[in-house]
N, C-alpha and C positions, 0 to 999 in steps of 0.2 A: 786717566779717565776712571774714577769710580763705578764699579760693578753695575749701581745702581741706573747710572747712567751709559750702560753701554745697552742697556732693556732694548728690543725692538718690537714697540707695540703696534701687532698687523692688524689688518682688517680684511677679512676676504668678503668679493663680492660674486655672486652666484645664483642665479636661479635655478637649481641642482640641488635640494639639501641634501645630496649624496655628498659632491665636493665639500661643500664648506663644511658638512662635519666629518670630513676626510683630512681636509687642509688643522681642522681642530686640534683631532686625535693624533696626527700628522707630531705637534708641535706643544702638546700639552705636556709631556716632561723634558720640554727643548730649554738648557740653561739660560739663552737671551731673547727668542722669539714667543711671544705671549700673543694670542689672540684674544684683542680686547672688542672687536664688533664682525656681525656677519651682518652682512646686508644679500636680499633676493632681489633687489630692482638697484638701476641705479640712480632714482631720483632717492633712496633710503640712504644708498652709499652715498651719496655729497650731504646728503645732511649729518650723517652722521661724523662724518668727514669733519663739517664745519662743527659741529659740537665738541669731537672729542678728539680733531688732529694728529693722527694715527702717525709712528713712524713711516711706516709702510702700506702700502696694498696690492692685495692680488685683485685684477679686475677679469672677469669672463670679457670676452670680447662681443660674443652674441648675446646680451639682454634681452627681455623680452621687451622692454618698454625703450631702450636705447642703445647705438652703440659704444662698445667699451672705450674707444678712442672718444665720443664723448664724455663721458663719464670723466673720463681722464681730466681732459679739458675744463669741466667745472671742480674737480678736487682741486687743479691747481690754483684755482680761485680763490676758494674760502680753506683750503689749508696748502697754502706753498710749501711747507716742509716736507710734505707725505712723497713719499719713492715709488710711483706708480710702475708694477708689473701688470703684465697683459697675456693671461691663460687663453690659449683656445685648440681648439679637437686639430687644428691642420694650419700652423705657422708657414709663413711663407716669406723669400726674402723683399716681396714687395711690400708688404706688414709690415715687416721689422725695419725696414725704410721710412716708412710712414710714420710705423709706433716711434720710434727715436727722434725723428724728427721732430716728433712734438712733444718731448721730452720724456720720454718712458725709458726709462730704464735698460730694461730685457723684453721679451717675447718669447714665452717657453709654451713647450707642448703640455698638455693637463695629463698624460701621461708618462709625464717625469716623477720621480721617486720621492717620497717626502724628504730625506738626506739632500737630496741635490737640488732641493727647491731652499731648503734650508741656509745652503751653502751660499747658495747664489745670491738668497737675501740678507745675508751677512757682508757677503764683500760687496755690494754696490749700495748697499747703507753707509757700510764702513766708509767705502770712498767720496759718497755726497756728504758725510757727515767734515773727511778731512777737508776735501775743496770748500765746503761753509767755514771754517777754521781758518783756512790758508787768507780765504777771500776778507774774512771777517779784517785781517790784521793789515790790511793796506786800503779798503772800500767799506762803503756800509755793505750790509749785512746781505747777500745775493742768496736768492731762493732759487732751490732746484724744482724744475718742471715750470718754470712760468713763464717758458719762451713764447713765442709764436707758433699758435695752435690752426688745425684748420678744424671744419667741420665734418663730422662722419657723416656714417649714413643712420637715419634712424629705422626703427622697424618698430612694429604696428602692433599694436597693445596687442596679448595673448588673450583672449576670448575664452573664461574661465566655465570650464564644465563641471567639474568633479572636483572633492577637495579628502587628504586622508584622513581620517575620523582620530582626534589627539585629546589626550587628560593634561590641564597643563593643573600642576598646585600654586599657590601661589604663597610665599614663605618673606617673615621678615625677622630679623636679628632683635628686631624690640618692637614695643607697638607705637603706634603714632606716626608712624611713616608713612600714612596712606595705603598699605597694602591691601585693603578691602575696597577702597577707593578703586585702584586700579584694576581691582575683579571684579565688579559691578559696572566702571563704562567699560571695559574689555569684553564683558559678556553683554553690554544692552548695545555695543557699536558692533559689533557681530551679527546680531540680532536682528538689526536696522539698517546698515550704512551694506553691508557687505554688496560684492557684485552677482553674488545668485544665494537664492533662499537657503541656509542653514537654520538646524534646529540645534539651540544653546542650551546647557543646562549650566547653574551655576550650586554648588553645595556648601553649603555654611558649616563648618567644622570651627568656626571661631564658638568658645564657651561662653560670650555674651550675645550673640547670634547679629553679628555685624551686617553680613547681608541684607537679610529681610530689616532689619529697620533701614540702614539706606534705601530702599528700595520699596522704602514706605507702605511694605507689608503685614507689620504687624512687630512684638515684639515680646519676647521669651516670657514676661511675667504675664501678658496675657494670655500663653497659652496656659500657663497653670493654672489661671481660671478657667479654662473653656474654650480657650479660642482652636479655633480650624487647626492654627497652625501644630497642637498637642498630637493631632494623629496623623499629622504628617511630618513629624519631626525624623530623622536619621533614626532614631533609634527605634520607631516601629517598623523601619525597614526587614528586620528580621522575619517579621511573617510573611511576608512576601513572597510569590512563588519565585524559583530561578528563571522561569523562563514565561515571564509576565507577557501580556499586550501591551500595546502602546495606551491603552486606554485604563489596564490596570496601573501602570508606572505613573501616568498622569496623576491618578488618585492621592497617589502617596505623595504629589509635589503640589507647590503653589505658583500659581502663571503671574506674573510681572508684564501690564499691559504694552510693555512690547516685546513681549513674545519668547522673551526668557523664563524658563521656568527653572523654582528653583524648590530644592531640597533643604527643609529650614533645620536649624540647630537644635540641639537640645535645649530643652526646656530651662535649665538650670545650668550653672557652671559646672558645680560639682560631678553633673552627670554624663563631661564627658569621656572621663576615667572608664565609662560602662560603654563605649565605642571602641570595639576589637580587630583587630586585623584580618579576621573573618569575615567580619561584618562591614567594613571597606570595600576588599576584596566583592564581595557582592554588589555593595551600591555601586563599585566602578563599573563592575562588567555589565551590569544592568545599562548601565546610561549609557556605555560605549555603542549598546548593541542600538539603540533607539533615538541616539543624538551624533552631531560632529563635532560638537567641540562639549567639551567639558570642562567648565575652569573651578578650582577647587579652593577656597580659603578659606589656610591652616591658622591654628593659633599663635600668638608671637612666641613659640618656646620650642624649640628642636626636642626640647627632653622629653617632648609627654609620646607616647603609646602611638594617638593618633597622627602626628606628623611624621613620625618616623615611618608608618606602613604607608601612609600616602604619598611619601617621595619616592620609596622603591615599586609602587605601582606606578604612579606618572609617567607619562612620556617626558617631560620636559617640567624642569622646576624654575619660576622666574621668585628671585630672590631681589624684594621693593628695599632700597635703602634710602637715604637722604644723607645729603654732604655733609651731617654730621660729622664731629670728633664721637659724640655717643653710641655711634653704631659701630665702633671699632671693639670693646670686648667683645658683645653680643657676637660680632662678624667672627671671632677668633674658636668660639665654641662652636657655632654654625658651619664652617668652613670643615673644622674637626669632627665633627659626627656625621656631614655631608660623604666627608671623602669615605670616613669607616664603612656608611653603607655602603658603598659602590656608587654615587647616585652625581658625584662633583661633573662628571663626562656631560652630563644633561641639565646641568644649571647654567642658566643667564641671571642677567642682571638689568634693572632697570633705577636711576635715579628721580626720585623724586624732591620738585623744588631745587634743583639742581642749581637757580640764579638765587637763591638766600646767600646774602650778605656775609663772608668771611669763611663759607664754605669748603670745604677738602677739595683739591684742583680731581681731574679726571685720573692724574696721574698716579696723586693718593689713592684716590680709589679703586686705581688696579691692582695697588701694592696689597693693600687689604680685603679687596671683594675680587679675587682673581678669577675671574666669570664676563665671558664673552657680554659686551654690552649692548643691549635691544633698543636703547632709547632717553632720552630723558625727558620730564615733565619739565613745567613752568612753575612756578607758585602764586597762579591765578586763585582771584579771592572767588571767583564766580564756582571755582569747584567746591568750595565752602559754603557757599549760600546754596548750590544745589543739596550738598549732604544735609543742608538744616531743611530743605523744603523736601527733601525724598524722592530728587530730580535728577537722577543722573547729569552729570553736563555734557555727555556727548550729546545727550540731545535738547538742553535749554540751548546750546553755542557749538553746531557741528562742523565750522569754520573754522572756532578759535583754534591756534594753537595747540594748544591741551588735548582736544579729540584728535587732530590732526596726529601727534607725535602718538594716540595711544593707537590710533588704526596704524601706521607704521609698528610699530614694535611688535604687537600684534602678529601682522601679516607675516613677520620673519619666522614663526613657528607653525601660524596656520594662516594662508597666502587667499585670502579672501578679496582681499581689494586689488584690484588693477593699478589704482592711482591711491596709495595712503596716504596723500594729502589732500584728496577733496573726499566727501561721501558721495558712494553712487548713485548716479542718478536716479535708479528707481528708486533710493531711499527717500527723496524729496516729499515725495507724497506721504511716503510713512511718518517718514520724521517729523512732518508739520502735524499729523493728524495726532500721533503720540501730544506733542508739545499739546496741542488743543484742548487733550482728554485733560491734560495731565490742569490745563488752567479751568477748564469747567471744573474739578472736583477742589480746585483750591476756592472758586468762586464761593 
């Protein structure tokens, strides 16, 4: 068996991001086990499951929206090959009766040691890997886990109060991969859809001010003439006091009718060379202290000044690619200056257009974008006629697909939706009313 092929790409599933980035950290210099998805629910774990067919999985047993013994039950649906484990605080031999019986694997305590979680999922890979082998060479081809399952028990959506206040940046190896795309409905499906009121900020740090034009704000040559957006760009943030009101920081941003405000770019390309690490440093803490989510996008180039300070301030960096062949140098310099800062521990990844025609399998993409995976897009044409009308599409189509998968990825780093695959109900109202604004000003 080639090296390549003895990889064992896990997926842990948790509503804890204590564990999953334990089980991470756990296995990130592990020579075969790679963690290529976390999921926090387990309706994110089967899909991601069915997307991106994991070797393996660590499942929690207690979900907040399901039990792991279900969970199980639909992975072995949409990906039979996956090796379901089943973590939980207090194993028992009725469990582990139960869990095998419907084809799990093992059943281990969540306080077992990363070495002998390791261990364990090497030899009962190894061994479904040889009975697939053995079986293959006398039958077709017999998948593990797709015996006769029963039903668990479910348990009752968690009723979301409070959520921790996160910088995410958002970074791509080249440009044209949608990665402003994915910061603008990620900050207006936050905004709108979520299941209790958050206040978004989005900061344009791109040097042709990608934001505010999708977002049909306005655009960098017009502030040179005059426009609003000149004295609210980043870089008069400097005069700002450190310890603004809410109604000072407002001034300095511009409000996106539904309800994301945002911090527009510099005026000019050239002048984003004049944005310091200093001066980061402050518009983060500013916004942290006055918003809960923060999403940040960088320009497509790791080398410049500004994206280097804003990934070692970020909590969490999601790194946009598409199943290009062309995103592999870019990915190779990216990956290389990631790790120098210290910053590789805190990147995901997210594919964009992931079904274009002749695309890098998921597999490729681990090899070269080795960054847990949040999600993937579709290559819907409706998110292209929103970017030409300045419509976000989570909310011209908060059904399709597309907003669907961008609230799931989303919710894995800041856990706002209960169900990321519908918008919350009290978004209904909003959502229509945004849609409404947004057709009267086109009328």
């Amino acid at each position: 068996m080639h090296e390549f092929d003895r990889t064992i790409r896990l997926m842990v599933v948790d509503d804890e991001p204590r564990f999953r980035e334990k089980m991470r950290g756990d296995f990130e210099q592990h020579y075969r086990i790679k963690v290529v998805a976390l999921a926090g629910t387990g309706r994110d774990a089967v899909s991601m499951a069915r997307d991106q067919a994991p070797d393996a999985a660590i499942v929690d047993l207690g979900l907040v929206d399901m039990s792991g013994l279900d969970v199980a039950e639909q992975i072995a649906k949409v990906s039979p090959g996956t090796v379901v484990f089943i973590a939980t605080d207090a194993p028992s031999m009725d469990l582990w009766r139960r869990a095998t019986a419907l084809g799990v694997r093992q059943v281990f305590t969540k306080t077992m040691g990363g070495a002998d979680i390791g261990g364990m999922l090497e030899q009962e890979v190894d061994k479904v890997r040889e009975e697939m082998r053995r079986m293959s060479e006398k039958l077709p081809l017999a998948t593990p886990g797709s015996g006769p399952f029963g039903r668990g028990v479910h348990h009752a959506p968690r009723q979301l109060q409070s959520v921790r206040r996160v910088v995410i940046a958002l970074m791509s190896p080249k440009g044209g991969v949608g990665k402003t795309t994915t910061t603008v409905n990620m900050a207006v499906a936050a905004a709108t859809q979520a299941d209790l009121a958050v206040r978004v900020a989005a900061v344009d740090l791109n040097e042709y001010g990608c934001v505010t034009l999708q977002m049909n704000l306005g655009s960098p040559e017009k502030a040179l003439m005059g426009d609003a957006l000149l004295a609210r760009s980043i870089l008069n943030w400097q005069y700002i006091s450190d310890s603004p009101s809410s109604e000072e920081v407002e001034e300095f941003m511009v409000r996106h009718p539904s309800g994301v405000w945002v911090v527009p770019a510099v005026p000019s390309p050239e002048k984003v060379a004049e944005i310091s690490k200093p001066l980061i440093q402050k518009v983060l803490t500013i916004l942290r202290n006055h918003f809960d989510l923060v999403l940040v996008d960088l320009p497509p180039s790791i080398t410049l000044d500004v994206s280097w300070a804003t990934a070692e301030l970020a909590d969490y960096i999601i790194v946009v690619v598409t199943p290009d062949d062309q995103v592999v140098p870019g990915m190779n310099q990216l990956n290389a200056t990631l790790t120098a800062l210290g910053c590789a521990s805190k990147c995901y990844r997210t594919v964009n257009q992931y079904d274009q025609p002749e695309g890098l399998s998921m597999s490729e993409l681990d090899r070269y974008i080795p960054y847990p995976n949040l999600g993937v897009f579709p290559d819907d044409v409706g998110v292209k006629k929103g970017r030409k009308l300045g419509q976000p599409y989570v909310l011209l189509d908060p059904n399709s697909v597309y907003a669907s998968n961008v609230r799931r990825c989303l919710n894995q780093l800041f856990p706002v939706f209960s169900d990321g695959a519908q918008p919350a109900g009290r978004s209904g109202g909003i959502v229509r009313s945004i849609r409404n604004l947004f057709r009267r000003s086109a009328g």
